[in-house]
N, CA and C of each residue as an Amber inpcrd file, in Angstrom:
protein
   312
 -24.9880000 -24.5980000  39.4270000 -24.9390000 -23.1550000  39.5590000
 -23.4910000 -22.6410000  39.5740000 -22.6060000 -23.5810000  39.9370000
 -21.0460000 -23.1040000  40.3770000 -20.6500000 -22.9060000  38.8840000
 -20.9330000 -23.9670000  38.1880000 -20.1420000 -24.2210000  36.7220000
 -20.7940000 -22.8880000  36.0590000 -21.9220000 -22.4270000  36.1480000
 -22.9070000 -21.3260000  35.3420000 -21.4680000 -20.2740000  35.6380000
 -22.0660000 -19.8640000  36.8120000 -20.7330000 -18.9910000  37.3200000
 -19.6520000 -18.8440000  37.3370000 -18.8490000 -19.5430000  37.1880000
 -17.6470000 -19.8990000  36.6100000 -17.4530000 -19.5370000  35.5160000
 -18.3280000 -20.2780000  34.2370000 -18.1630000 -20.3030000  32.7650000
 -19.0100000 -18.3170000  32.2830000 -19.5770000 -17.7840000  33.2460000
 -19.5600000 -16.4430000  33.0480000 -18.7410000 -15.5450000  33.3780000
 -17.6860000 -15.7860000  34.6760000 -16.5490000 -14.9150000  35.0030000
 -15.7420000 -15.1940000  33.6310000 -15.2400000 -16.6890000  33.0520000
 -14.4200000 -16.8230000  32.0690000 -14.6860000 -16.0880000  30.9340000
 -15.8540000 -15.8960000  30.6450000 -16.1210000 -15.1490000  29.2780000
 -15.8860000 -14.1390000  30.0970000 -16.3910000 -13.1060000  30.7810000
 -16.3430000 -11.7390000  31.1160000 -14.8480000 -11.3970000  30.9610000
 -13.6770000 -12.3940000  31.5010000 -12.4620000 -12.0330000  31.4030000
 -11.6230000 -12.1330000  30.3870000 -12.4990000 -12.7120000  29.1960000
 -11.8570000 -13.1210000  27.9580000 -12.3710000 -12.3910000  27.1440000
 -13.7440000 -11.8100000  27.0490000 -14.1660000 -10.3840000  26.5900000
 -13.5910000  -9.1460000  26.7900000 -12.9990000  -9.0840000  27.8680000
 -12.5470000  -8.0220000  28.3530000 -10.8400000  -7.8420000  28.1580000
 -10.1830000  -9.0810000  27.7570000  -8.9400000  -9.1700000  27.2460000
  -8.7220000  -8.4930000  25.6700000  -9.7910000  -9.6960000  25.1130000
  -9.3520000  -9.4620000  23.4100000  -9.9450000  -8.1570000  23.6640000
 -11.1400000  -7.5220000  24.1150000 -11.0060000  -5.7270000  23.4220000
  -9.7820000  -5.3540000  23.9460000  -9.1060000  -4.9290000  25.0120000
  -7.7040000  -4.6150000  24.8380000  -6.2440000  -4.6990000  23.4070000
  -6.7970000  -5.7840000  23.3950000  -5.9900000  -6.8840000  22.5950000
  -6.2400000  -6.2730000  21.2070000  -7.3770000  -6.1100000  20.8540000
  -7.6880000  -5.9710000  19.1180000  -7.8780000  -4.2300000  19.6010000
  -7.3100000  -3.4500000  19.9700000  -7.9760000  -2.1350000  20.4190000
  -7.3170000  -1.1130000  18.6930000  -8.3850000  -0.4890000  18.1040000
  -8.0270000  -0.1140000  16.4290000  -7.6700000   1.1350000  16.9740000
  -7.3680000   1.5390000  16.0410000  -6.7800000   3.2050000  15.7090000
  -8.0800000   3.6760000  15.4240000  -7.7060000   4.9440000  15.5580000
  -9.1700000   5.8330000  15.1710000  -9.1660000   6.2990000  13.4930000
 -10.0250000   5.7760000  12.8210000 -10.1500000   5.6670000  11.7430000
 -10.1540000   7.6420000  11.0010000 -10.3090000   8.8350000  11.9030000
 -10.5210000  10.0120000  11.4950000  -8.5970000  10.6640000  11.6950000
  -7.5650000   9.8460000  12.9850000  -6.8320000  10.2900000  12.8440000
  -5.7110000   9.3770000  11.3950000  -6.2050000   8.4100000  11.5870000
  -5.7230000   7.8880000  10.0890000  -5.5850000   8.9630000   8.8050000
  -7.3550000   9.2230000   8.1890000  -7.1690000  10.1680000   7.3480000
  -6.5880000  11.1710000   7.7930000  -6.4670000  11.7760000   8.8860000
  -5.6670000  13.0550000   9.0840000  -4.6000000  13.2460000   8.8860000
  -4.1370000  11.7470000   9.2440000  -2.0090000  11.7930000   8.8370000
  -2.0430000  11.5940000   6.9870000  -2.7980000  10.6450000   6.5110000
  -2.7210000  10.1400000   4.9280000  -3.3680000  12.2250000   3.7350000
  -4.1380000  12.7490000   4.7960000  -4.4230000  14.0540000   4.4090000
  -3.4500000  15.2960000   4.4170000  -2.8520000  15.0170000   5.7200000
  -1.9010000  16.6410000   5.8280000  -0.9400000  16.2450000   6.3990000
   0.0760000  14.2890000   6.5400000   1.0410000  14.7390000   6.8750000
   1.0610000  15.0910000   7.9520000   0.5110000  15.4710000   8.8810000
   0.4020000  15.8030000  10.5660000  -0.4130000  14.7600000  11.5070000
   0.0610000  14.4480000  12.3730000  -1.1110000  13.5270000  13.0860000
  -0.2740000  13.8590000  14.7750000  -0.2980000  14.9090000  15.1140000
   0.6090000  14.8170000  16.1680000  -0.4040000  14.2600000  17.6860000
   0.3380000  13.2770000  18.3110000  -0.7780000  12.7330000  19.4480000
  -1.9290000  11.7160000  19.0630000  -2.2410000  11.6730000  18.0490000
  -3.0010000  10.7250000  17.3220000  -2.8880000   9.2980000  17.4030000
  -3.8130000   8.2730000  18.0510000  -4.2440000   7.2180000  18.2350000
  -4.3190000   6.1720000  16.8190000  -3.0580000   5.6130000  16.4990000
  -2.7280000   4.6930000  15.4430000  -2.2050000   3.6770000  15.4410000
  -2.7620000   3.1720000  17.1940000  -2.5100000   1.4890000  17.2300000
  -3.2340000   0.5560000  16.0270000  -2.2950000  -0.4850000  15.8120000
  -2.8180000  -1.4860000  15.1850000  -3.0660000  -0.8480000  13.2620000
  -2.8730000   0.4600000  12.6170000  -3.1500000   0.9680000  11.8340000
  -1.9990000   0.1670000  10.6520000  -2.6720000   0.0030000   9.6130000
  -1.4420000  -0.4110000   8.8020000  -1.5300000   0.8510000   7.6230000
  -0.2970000   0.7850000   7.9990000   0.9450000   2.2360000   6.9540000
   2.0000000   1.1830000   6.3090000   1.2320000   0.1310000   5.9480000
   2.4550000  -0.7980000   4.9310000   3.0010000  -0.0210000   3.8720000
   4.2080000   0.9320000   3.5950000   4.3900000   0.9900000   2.1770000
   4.0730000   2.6980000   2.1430000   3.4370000   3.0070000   3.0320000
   2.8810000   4.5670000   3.0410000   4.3260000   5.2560000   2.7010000
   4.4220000   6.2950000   1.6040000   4.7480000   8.0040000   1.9260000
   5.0590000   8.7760000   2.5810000   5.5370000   8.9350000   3.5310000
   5.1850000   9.4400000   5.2640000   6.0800000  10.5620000   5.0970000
   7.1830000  10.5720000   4.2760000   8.3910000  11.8280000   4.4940000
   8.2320000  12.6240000   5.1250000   8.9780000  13.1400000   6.3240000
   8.2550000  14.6420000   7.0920000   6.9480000  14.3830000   7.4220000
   6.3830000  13.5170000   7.6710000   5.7170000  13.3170000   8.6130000
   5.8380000  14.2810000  10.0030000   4.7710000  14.7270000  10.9990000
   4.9800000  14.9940000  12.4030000   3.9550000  14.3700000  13.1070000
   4.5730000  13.0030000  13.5350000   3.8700000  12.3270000  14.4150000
   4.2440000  12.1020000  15.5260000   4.6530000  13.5350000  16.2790000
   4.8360000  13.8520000  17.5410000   3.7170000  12.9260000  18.3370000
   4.1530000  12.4700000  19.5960000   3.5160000  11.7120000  20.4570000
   2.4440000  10.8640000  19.8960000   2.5750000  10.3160000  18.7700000
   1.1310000   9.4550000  18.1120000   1.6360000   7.9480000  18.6680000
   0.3620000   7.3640000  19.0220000   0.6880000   5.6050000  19.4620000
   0.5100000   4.9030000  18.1380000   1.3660000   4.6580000  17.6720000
   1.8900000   3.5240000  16.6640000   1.7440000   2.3760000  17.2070000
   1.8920000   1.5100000  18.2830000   1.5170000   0.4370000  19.1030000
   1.2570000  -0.3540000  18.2370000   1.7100000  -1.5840000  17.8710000
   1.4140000  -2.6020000  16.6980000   0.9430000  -2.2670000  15.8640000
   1.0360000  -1.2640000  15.2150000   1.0940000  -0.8020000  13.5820000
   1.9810000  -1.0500000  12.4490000   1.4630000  -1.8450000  11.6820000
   2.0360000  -2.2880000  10.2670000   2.7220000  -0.6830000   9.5760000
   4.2370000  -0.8600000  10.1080000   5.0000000   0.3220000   9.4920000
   6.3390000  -0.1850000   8.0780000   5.6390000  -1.8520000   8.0330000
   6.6210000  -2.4520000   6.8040000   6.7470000  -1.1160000   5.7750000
   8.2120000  -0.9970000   5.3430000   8.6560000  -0.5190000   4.0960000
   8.0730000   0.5010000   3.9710000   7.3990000   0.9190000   5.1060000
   7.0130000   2.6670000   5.0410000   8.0380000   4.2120000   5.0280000
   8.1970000   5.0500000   4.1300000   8.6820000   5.9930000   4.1050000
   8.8760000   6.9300000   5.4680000   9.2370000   7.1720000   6.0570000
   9.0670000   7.7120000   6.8770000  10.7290000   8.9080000   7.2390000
  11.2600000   9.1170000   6.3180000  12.7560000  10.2360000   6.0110000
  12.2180000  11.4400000   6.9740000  13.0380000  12.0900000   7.7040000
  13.1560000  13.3870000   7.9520000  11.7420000  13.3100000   8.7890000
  10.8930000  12.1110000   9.3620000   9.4740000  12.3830000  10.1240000
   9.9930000  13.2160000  11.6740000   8.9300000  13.3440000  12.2150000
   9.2570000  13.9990000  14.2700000   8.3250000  12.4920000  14.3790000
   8.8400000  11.7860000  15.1190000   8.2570000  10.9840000  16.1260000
   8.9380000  10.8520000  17.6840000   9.2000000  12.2820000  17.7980000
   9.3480000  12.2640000  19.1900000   8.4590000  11.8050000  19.9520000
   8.5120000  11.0930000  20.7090000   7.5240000  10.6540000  22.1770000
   6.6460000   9.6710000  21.5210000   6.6730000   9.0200000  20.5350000
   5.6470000   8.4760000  19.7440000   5.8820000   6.6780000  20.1770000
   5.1420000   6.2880000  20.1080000   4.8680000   4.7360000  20.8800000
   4.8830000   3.6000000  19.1470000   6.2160000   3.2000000  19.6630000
   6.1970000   2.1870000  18.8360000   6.5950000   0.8190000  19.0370000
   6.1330000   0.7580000  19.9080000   6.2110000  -0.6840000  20.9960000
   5.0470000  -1.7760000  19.9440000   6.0770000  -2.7400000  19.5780000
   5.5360000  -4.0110000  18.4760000   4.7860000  -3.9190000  17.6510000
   5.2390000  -2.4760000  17.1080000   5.2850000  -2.1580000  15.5330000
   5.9700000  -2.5610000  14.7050000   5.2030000  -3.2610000  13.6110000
   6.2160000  -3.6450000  12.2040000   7.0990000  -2.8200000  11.6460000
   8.3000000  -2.8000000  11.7310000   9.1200000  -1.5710000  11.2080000
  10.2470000  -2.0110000  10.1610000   9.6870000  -3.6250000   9.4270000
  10.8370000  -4.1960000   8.4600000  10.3590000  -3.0080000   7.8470000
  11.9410000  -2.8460000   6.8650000  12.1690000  -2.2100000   5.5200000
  11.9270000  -0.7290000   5.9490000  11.1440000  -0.2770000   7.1400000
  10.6880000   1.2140000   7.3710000  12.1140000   1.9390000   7.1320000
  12.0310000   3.0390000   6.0110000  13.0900000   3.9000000   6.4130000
  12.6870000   5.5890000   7.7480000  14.0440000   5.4460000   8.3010000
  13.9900000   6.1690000   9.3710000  15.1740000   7.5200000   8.9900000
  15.5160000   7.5780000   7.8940000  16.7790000   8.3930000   7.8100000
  16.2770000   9.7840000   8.1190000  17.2120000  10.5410000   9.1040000
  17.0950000  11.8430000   9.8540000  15.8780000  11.8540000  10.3210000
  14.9330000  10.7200000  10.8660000  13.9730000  11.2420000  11.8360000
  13.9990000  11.2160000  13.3040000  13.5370000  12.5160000  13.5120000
  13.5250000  12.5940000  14.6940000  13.0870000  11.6600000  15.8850000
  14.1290000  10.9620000  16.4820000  13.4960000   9.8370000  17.5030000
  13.6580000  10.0480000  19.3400000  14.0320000  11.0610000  19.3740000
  13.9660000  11.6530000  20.5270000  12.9880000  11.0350000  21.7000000
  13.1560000  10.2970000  22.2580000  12.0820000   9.9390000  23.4590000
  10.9280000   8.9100000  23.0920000  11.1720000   8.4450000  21.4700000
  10.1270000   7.1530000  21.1060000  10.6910000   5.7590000  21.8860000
   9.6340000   5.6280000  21.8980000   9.6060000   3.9400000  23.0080000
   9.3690000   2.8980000  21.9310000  10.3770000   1.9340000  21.7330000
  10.1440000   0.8650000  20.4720000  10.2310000  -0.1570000  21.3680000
């Protein structure tokens, strides 16, 4: 009975890790930034923008959080306050964007 119990706390705590762990972006604020260029506050952990367009972007306060931002455009964007804590950012260009208060 001990081992039952045991081997069910372990899964419960290892279930409860990886969803943290694999936690996606919201697939509606995705299209919203790839649509208008705006995604301000928008939930885009884990999202890959490999290579994206982004110029002027305003992704004021959006969580980038391990998002694939390789070789992404991103000139003249607002990512003030925006979370980019172990985000891919080879090759990303950043020229004149606003970085005011982003957390990398």
């Amino acid at each position: 009975m001990t081992k039952l119990t045991n081997l069910a706390i372990l899964t419960l705590l290892i279930t409860t890790n990886l969803t943290d762990s694999v936690k996606a972006f919201n697939p509606e604020h995705l299209k919203q930034l790839l649509d208008t260029n705006t995604c301000e506050g928008c939930d885009l952990t884990n999202a890959n923008l490999e290579g994206q367009k982004l110029e002027g972007a305003n992704l004021k306060n959006a969580n980038l959080k391990n998002a694939n931002l390789k070789n992404a455009n991103l000139k003249n964007a607002n990512l003030e306050g925006a979370n980019l804590k172990g985000a891919n950012t080879d090759g990303v260009s950043l020229d004149r964007a606003n970085l005011n208060n982003t957390q990398f």
